[in-house]
C-alpha positions as CSV (number, residue, x, y, z in Angstrom):
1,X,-26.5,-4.2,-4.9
2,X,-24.6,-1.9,-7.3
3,X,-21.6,-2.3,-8.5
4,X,-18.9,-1.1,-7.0
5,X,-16.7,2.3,-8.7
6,X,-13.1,-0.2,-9.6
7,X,-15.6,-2.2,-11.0
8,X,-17.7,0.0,-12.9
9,X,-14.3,1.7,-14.1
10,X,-13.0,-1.7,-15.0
11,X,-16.2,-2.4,-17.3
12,X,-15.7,0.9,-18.7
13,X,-12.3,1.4,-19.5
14,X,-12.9,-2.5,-21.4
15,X,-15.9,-1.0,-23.6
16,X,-13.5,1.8,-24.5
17,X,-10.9,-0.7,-25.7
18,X,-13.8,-2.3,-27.5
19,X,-14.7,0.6,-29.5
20,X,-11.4,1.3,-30.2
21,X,-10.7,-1.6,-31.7
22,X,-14.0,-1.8,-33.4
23,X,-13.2,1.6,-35.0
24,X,-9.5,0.7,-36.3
25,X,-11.0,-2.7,-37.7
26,X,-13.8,-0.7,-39.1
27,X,-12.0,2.4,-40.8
28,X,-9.9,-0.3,-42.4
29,X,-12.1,-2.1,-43.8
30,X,-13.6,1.0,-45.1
31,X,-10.3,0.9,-47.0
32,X,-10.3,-2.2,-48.1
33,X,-14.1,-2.6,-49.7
34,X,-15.2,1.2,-49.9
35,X,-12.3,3.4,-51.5
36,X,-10.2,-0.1,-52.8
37,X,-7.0,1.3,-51.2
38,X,-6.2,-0.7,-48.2
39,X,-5.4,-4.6,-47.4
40,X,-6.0,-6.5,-44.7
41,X,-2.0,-7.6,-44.7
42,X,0.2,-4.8,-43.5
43,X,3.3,-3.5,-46.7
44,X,6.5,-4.8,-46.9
45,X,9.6,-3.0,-47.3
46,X,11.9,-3.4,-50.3
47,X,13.7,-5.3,-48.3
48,X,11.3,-8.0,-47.8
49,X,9.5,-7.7,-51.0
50,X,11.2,-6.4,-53.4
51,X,9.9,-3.6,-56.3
52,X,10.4,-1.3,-59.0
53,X,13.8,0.0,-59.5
54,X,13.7,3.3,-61.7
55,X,17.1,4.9,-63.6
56,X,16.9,8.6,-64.4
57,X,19.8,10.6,-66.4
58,X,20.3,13.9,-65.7
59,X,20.5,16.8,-68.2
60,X,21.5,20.3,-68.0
61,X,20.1,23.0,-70.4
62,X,23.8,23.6,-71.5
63,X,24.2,19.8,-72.2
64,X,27.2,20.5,-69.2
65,X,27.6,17.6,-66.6
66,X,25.8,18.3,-63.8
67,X,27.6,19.1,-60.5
68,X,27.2,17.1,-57.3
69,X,25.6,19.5,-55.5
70,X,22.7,19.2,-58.0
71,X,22.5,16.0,-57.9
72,X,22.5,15.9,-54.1
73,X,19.6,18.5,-55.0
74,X,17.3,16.6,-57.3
75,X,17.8,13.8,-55.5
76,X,16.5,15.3,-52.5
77,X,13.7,16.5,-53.9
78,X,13.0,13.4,-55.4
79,X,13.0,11.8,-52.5
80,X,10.5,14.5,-51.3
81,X,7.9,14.2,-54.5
82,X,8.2,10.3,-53.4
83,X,7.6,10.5,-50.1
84,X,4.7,13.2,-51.0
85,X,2.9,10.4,-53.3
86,X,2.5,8.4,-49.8
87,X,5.2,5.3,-50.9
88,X,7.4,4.5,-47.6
89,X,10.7,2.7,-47.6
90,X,11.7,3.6,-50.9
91,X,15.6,4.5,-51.6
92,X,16.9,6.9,-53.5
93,X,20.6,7.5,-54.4
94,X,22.9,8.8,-57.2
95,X,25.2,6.9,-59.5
96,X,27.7,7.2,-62.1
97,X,27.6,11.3,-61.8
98,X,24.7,11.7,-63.4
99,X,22.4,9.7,-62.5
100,X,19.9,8.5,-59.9
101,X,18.8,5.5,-59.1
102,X,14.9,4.9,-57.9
103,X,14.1,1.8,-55.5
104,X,10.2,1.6,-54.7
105,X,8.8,-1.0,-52.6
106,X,6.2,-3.2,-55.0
107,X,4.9,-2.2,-58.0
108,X,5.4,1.8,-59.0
109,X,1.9,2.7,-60.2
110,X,1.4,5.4,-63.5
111,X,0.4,8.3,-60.8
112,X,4.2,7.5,-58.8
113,X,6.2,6.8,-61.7
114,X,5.0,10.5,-63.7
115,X,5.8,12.1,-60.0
116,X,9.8,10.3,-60.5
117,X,9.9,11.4,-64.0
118,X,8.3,14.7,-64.5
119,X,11.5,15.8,-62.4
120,X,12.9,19.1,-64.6
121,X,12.9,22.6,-63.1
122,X,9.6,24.7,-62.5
123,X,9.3,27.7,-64.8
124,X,6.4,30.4,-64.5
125,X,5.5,32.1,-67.8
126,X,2.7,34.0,-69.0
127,X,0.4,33.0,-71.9
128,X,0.2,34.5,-75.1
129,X,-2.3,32.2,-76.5
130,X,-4.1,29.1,-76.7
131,X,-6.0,26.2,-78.6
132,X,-7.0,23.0,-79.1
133,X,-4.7,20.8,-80.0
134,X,-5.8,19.5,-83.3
135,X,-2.7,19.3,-86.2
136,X,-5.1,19.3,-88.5
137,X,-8.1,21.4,-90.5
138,X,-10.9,21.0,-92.8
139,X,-10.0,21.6,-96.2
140,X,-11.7,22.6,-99.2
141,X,-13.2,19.0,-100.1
142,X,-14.5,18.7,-96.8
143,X,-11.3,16.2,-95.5
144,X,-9.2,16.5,-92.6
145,X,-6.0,18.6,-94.2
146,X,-2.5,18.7,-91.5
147,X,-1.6,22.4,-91.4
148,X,1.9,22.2,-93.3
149,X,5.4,22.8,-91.9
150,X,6.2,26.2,-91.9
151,X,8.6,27.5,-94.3
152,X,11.8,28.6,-93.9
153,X,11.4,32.0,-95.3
154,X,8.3,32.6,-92.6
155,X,9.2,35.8,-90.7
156,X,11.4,34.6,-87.0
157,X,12.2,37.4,-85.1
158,X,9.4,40.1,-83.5
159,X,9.1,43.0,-85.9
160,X,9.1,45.3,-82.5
161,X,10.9,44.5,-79.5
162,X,8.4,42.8,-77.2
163,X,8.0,45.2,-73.8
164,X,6.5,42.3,-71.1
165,X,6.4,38.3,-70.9
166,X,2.9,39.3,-72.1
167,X,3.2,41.5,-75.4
168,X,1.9,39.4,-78.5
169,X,4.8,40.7,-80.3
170,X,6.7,37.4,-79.5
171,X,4.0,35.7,-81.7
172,X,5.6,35.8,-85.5
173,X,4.2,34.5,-88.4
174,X,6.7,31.6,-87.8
175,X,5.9,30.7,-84.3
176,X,2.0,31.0,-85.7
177,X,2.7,28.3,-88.2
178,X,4.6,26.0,-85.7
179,X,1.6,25.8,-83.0
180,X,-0.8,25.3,-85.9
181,X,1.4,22.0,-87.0
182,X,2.4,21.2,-83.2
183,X,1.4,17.5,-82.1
184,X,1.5,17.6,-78.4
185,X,1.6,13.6,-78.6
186,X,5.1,14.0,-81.1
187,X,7.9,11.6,-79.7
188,X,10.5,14.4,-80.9
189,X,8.8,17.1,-79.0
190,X,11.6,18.3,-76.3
191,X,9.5,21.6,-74.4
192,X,11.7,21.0,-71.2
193,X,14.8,22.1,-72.6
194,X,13.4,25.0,-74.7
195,X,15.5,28.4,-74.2
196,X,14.1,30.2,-71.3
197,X,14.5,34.0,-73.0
198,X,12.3,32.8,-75.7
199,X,8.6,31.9,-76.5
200,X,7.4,28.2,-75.9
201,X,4.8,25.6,-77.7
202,X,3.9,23.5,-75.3
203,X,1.0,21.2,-74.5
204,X,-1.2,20.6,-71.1
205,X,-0.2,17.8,-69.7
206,X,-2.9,15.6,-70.2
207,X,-2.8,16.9,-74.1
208,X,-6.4,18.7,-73.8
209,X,-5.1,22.7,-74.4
210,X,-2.2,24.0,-76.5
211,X,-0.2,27.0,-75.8
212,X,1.9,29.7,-76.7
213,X,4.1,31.0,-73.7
214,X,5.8,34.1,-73.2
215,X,9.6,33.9,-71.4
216,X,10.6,32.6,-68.5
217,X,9.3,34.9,-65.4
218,X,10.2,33.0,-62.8
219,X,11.3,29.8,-61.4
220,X,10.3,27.2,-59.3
221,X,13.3,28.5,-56.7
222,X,11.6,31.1,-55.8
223,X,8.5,29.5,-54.1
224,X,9.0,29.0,-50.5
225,X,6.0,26.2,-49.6
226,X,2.7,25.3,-51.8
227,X,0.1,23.8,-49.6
228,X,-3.7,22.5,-50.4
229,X,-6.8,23.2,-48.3
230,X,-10.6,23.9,-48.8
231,X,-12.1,27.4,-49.2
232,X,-13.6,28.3,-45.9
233,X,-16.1,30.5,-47.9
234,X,-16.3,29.0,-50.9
235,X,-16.4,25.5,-49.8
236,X,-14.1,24.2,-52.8
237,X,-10.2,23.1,-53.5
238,X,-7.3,25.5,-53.4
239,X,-3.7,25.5,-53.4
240,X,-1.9,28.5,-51.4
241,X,1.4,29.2,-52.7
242,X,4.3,31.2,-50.8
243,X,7.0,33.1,-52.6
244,X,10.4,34.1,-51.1
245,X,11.3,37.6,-51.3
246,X,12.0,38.5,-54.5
247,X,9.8,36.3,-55.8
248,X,6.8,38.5,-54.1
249,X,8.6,41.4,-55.9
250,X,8.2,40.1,-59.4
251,X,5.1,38.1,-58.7
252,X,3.6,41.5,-57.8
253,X,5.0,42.9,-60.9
254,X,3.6,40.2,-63.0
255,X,0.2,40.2,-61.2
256,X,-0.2,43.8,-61.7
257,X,0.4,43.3,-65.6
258,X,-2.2,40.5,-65.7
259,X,-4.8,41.6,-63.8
260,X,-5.0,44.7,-65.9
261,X,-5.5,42.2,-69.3
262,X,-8.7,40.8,-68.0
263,X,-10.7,41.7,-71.2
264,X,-8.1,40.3,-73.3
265,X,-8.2,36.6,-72.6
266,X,-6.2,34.2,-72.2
267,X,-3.4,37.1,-72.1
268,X,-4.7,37.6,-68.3
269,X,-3.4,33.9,-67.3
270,X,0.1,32.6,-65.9
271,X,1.4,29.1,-66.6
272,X,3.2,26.6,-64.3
273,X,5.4,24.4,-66.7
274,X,7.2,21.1,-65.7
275,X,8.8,19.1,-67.4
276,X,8.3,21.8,-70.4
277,X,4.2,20.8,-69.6
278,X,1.6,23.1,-68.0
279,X,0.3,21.9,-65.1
280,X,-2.3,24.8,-64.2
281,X,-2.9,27.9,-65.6
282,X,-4.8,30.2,-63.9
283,X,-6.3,33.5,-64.5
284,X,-5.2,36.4,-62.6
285,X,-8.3,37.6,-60.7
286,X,-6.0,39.8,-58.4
287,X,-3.2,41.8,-57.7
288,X,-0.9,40.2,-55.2
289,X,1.9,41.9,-53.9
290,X,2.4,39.5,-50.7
291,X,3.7,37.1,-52.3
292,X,0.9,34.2,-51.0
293,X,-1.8,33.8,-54.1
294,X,-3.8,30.7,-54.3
295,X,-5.0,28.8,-57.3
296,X,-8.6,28.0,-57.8
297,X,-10.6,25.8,-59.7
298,X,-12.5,22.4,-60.5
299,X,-10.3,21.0,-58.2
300,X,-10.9,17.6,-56.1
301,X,-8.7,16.8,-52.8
302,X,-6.6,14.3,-54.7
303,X,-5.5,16.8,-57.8
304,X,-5.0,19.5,-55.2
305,X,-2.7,17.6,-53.2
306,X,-1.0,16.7,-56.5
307,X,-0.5,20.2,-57.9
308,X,0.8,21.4,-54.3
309,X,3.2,18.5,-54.1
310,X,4.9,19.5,-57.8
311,X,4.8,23.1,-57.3
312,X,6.6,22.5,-53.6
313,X,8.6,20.3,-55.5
314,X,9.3,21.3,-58.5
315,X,12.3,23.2,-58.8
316,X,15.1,21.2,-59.9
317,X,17.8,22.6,-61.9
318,X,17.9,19.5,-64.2
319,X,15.6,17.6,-66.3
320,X,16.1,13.9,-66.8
321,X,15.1,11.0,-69.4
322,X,13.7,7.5,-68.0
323,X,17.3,5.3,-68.8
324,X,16.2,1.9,-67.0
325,X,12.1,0.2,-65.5
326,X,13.1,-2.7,-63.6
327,X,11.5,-5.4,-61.4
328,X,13.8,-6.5,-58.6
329,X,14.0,-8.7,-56.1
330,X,14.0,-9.0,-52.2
331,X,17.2,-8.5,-50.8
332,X,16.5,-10.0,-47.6
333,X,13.0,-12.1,-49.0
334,X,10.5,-14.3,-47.3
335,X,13.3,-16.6,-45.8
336,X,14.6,-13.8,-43.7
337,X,11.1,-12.3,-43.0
338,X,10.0,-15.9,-41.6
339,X,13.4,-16.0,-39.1
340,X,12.5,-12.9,-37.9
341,X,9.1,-13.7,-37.1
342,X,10.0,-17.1,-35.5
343,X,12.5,-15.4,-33.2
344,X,9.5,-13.2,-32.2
345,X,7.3,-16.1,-32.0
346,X,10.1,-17.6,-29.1
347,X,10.4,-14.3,-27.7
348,X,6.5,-14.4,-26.6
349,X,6.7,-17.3,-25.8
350,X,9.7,-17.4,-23.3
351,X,7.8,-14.4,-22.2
352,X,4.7,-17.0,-22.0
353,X,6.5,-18.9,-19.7
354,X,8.3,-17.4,-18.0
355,X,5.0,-15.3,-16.9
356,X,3.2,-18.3,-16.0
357,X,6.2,-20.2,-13.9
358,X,6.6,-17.0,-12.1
359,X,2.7,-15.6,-11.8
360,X,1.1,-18.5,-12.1
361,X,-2.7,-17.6,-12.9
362,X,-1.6,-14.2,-13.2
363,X,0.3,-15.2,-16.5
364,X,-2.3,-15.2,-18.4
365,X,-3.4,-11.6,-18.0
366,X,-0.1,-11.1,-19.5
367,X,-0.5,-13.6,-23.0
368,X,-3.8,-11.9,-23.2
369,X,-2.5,-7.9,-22.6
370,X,0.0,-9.0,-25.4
371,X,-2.7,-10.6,-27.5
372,X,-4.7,-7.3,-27.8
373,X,-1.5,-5.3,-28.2
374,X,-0.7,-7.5,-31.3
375,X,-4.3,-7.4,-32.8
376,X,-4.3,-3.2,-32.3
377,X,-0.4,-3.3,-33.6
378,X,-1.9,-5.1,-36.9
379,X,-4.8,-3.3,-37.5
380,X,-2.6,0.4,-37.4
381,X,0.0,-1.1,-39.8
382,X,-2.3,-1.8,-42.1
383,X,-3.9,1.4,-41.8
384,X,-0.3,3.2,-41.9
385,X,0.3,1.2,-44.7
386,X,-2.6,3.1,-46.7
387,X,-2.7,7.0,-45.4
388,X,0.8,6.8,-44.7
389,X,2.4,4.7,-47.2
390,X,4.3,3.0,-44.3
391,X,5.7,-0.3,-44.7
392,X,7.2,-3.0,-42.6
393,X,11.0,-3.0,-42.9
394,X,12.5,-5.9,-41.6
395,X,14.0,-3.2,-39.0
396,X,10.4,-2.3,-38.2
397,X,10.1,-6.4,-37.3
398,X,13.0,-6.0,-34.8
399,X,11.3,-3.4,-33.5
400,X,8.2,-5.3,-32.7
401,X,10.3,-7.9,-31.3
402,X,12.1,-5.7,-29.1
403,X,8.9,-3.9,-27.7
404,X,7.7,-7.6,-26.1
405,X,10.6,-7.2,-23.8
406,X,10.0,-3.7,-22.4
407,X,6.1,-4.6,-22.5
408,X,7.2,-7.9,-20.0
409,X,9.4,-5.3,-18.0
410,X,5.7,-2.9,-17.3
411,X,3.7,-6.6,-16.6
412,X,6.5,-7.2,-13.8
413,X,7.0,-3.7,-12.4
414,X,3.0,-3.5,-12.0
415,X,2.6,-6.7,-10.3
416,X,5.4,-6.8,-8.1
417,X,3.6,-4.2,-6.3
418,X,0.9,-5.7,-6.1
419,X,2.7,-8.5,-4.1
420,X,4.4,-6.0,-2.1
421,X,1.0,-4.4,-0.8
422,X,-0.1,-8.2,-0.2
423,X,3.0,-8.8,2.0
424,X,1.7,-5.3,3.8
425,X,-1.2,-7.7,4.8
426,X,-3.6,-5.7,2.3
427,X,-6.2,-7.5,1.1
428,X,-6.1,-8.2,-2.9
429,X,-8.4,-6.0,-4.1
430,X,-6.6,-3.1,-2.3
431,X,-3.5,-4.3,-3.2
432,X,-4.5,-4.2,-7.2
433,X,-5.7,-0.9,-6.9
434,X,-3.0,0.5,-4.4
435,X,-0.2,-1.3,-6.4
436,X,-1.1,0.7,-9.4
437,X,-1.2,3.7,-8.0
438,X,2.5,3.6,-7.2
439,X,3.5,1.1,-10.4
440,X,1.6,3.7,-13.0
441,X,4.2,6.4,-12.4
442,X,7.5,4.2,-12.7
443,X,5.5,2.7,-15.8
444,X,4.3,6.3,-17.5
445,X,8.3,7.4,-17.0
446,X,9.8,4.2,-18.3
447,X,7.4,4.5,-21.7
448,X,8.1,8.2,-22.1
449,X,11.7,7.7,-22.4
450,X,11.6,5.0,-24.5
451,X,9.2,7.0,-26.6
452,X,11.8,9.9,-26.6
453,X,14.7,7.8,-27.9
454,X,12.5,6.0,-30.4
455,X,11.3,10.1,-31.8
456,X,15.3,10.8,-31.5
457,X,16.4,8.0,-33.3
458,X,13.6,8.6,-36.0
459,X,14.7,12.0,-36.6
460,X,18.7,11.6,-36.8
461,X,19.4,8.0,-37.7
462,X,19.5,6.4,-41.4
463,X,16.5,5.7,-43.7
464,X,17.3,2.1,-42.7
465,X,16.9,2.6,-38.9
466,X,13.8,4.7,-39.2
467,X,11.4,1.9,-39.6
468,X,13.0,0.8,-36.2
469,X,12.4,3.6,-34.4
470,X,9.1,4.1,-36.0
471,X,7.7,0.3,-34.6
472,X,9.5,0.7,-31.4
473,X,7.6,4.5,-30.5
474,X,4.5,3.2,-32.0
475,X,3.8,-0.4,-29.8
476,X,5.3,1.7,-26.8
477,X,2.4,3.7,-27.2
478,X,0.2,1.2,-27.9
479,X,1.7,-0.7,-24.7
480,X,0.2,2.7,-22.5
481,X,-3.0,2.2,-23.4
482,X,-3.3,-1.4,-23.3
483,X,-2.5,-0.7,-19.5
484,X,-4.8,1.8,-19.0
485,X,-7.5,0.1,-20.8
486,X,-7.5,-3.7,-20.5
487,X,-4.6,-5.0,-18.0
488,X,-5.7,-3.2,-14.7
489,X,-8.9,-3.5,-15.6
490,X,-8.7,-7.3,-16.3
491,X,-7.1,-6.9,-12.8
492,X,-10.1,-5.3,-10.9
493,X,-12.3,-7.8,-11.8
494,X,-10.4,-10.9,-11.4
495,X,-9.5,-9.9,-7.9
496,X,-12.7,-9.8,-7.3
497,X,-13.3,-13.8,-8.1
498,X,-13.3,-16.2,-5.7
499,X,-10.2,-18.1,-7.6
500,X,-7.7,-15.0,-7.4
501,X,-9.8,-13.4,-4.6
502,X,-9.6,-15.7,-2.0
503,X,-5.9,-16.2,-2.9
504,X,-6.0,-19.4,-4.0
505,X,-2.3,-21.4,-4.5
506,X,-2.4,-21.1,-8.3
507,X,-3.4,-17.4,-8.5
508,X,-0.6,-15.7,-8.0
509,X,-1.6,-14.0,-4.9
510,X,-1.3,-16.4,-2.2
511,X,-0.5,-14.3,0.7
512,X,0.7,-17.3,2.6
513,X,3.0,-18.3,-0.5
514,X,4.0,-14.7,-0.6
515,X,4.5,-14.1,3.2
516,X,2.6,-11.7,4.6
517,X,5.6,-9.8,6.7
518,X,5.9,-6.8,4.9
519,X,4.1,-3.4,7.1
520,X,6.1,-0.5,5.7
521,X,9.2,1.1,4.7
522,X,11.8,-0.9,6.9
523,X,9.0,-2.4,9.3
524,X,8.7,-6.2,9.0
525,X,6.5,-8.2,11.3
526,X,7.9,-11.4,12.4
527,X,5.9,-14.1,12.4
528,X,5.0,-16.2,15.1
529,X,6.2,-19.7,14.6
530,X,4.6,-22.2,16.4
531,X,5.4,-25.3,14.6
532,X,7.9,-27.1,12.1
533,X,8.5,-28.2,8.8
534,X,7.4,-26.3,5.3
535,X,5.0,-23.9,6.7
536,X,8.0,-22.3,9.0
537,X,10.4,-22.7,6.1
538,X,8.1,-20.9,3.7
539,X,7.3,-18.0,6.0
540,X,11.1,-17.6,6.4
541,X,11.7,-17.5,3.1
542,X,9.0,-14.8,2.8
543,X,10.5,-12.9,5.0
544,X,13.9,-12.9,3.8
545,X,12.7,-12.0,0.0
546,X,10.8,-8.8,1.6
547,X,13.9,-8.1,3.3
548,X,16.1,-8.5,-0.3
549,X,13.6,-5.9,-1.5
550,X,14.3,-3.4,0.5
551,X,15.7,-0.5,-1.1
552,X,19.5,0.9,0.2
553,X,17.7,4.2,1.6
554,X,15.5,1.2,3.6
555,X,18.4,-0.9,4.7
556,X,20.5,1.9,6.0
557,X,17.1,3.2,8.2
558,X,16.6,-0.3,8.8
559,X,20.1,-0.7,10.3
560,X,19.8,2.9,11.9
561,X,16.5,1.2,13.7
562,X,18.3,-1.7,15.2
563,X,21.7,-0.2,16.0
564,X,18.6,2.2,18.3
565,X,16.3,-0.5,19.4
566,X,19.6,-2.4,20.5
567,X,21.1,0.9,22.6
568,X,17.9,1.2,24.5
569,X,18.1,-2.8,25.3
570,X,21.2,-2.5,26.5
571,X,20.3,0.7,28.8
572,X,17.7,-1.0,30.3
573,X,19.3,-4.1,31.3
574,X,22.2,-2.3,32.6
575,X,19.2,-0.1,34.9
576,X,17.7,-3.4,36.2
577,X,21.1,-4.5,37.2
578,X,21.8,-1.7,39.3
579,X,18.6,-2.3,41.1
């Protein structure tokens, strides 16, 4: 005989979770042993484990004291370029007027730490020329000779007054003889506070190409967004940039200029400096006058990303030197991380009991609904942990904690229906699926609001609060589909065993323990009692705990009922008297 449709639902909706779980468990462990990324042990906060603590200074190009609302600025964006590199729960404040101090959870690797100090503003400039960056030549005898310092009398000033960012007048014999004898690796070299009216030396930043720039054209202010994406046609890398207004205007302007030096190479390409060090420089293949070009090249998704993120944020009015590198500690550490997981430990397990003393058999469809919820809960934290750079604050923990409460409130809602369809005299099986049918709704509303205030509370509370908010929205959701896909299908089947099926004392789902009285909205049936002692006691008490359950709408058409029922006795025993 084939199975019946709950059934075959049931089965389903339990492979589903399987797969699920199979594929969070596998694309972690892709993580972990493929790309060498991920862990099997979800990230810890600072709070909980400590990390790198990182002092910048701030300079302006005037050698003024910067203003707070630059320093508010920088270390927004800051915050931003951290964020961007995929490190969660880092803080990130300002101190002393003019500085700002860095707090990253664990250890800040090389690629992090040059996104925290490569922090000056964003300048766009054209270039006037370019070489390797060798210091040195081969003289005469055949040995490596350095190109000598250039002399004082060497000629400094343009012999015609350069017309464009772009006119090699602004190359004199001087500026010649300084990028011949320029070491891009030179601890005195200081390119990020170099004047902007004036030509620049400056290296790439990986040291590979040195360059000659024209004047500052424009600034890192005036880009609106740089995003990264693949070529649609091309099937490669890009980055799409988006000026503001006038930035389209003189981007045009400069665009137009460049695209016209094509044949005279490497006049036709534009810098992006920061930190006083190119980080692209692309040719002109274009005129753009909307203000949205995009930046081709050998590019991988990981270097794209990386340009995008410093040309979006880039433009900071300051530059800053590295004061401070420090290791510090937990503030909270393992002893606080350990209370917080006992008291979760009690929480489940007064939930434990609690299930079992009041649901008997059924208790244990609860431990096990909250046993997958906490194996799917750890296998997306450690996968936040490595796309997301999310890690568990000790916030995030209450948050965990707190989500077994409203989790016990959904296991009691859904099965109290089901005892009230068994005190309708339904039989189990209809009651599991009938009581779901009107405990899903109640559930889906309760989950959607806590889901709401969790997204509300992400959005305007504190950094500190955030990991909260982020736990509490995330096992709510998780809670849903462990419903959907393992408790009321755990239900259809064991209804259907002989233990919880026949109603056995244990179950849960006695109807004789439960009292059978209950036919409807304000209709109870009362129950024939034709003996004493516990039996008649216990149907009693049934009946008065459906009654306790009715609703005030039920009571008052329950009273409206009686107060009718009674008027018509009454009638009719005044009519047989007068007969």
């Amino acid at each position: 005989m084939a199975a019946s449709t709950p059934v075959k639902h049931a089965w389903r909706a339990l492979l589903g979770l399987l797969v699920v779980i199979a594929v969070l468990f596998g694309f972690n462990a892709l993580g972990v042993y493929v790309f060498k990324a991920a862990s099997w042990v979800p990230e810890l906060a600072l709070d909980l484990q400590g990390g790198t603590q990182i002092i910048l200074q701030a300079k302006t190009p005037d050698g003024a004291a910067p203003t707070s609302d630059q320093m508010a600025q920088a270390a927004t964006i800051i915050r931003q370029r951290v964020d961007a590199s995929g490190v969660g729960e880092s803080d990130i404040n300002t101190q002393a007027g003019n500085q700002i101090v860095v707090q990253i959870p664990g250890q800040a690797d090389d690629e992090t730490r040059a996104r925290i100090e490569a922090s000056a503003q964003m300048q766009l400039r054209s270039v006037l020329f370019t070489g390797a960056p060798a210091t040195s030549f081969v003289g005469d005898d055949g040995k490596q000779t350095p190109y000598p310092t250039p002399a004082p009398t060497l000629q400094a000033t343009p012999t015609a007054s350069p017309s464009n960012g772009s006119d090699p007048s602004w190359i004199t014999p001087k500026l010649q003889a300084e990028f011949l004898a320029y070491d891009c690796g030179a601890e005195g070299n200081d390119p990020a506070n170099a004047p902007k009216d004036q030509p620049l030396i400056t290296c790439e930043a990986d040291n590979s190409v040195k360059y000659i720039l024209g004047p500052v054209e424009l600034d890192g202010s005036l880009i609106n967004d740089a995003s990264y994406g693949m070529n649609s046609q091309t099937g490669q890398w890009e980055v799409q940039l988006k000026f503001n207004g006038d930035g389209t205007k003189l981007f045009a302007d400069v665009s137009t200029r460049l695209y016209g030096l094509k044949a005279e190479s490497p006049r036709d390409q534009f810098a992006f400096v920061l930190d006083g060090q190119v980080i692209s420089a692309p040719r002109m293949n274009a005129v753009i006058t909307d203000g949205n070009p995009s930046i081709t090249g050998s590019f991988t998704e990981q270097s794209a990303k990386t340009l995008a993120d410093q040309l979006k944020y880039g433009a900071l009015p300051l530059s800053f030197t590295v004061v401070s590198s420090d290791t510090i500690s937990a503030t909270l550490g393992s002893q606080q991380l350990q209370i917080g997981l006992i008291a979760g430990l009690i929480g489940l397990a007064l939930v434990a009991a609690y299930s079992l003393l009041s649901y008997r058999a059924l208790g244990f469809v609860i431990i096990a609904s909250l046993m997958v919820m906490g194996v799917i809960t750890y296998a997306l934290l450690c996968i936040l942990a490595w796309r997301m750079g999310f890690r568990l604050s000790l916030a995030g923990v209450a948050g965990l904690i707190v989500t077994i409460a409203f989790t016990a409130d959904s296991f009691i809602v859904y099965f109290e229906r089901i005892r009230d369809e068994l005190r309708d005299g339904k039989s189990i099986t209809g009651a599991v699926e009938d009581g779901w049918a009107s405990a899903k709704r109640t559930i889906y509303i309760a989950k959607a609001v806590n889901i709401l205030a969790a997204v509300v509370l992400y959005i305007l509370a504190d950094a500190t609060v955030k990991g909260f908010a982020f736990t509490l929205g995330l096992t709510t959701a998780i809670d849903i589909l462990i419903f959907i896909l393992f408790t009321h299908p755990v239900m259809q089947l064991v209804a259907r065993t002989p233990f919880f099926g026949e109603g056995h004392r244990f179950s849960g789902m006695d109807p004789e323990a439960l009292g059978a009285v209950y036919r409807g909205r304000s209709q109870f049936r009362t129950p024939v009692i034709e003996g004493k002692g516990a039996a008649v006691r216990r149907t009693a008490r049934s009946r008065g705990e459906a009654e306790r359950r009715q609703t005030i709408a039920e009571r008052k058409l329950a009273a409206e009922r009686a107060t009718k029922d009674a008027a018509v006795g009454t009638d009719t025993s005044k009519k047989g008297a007068d007969r």
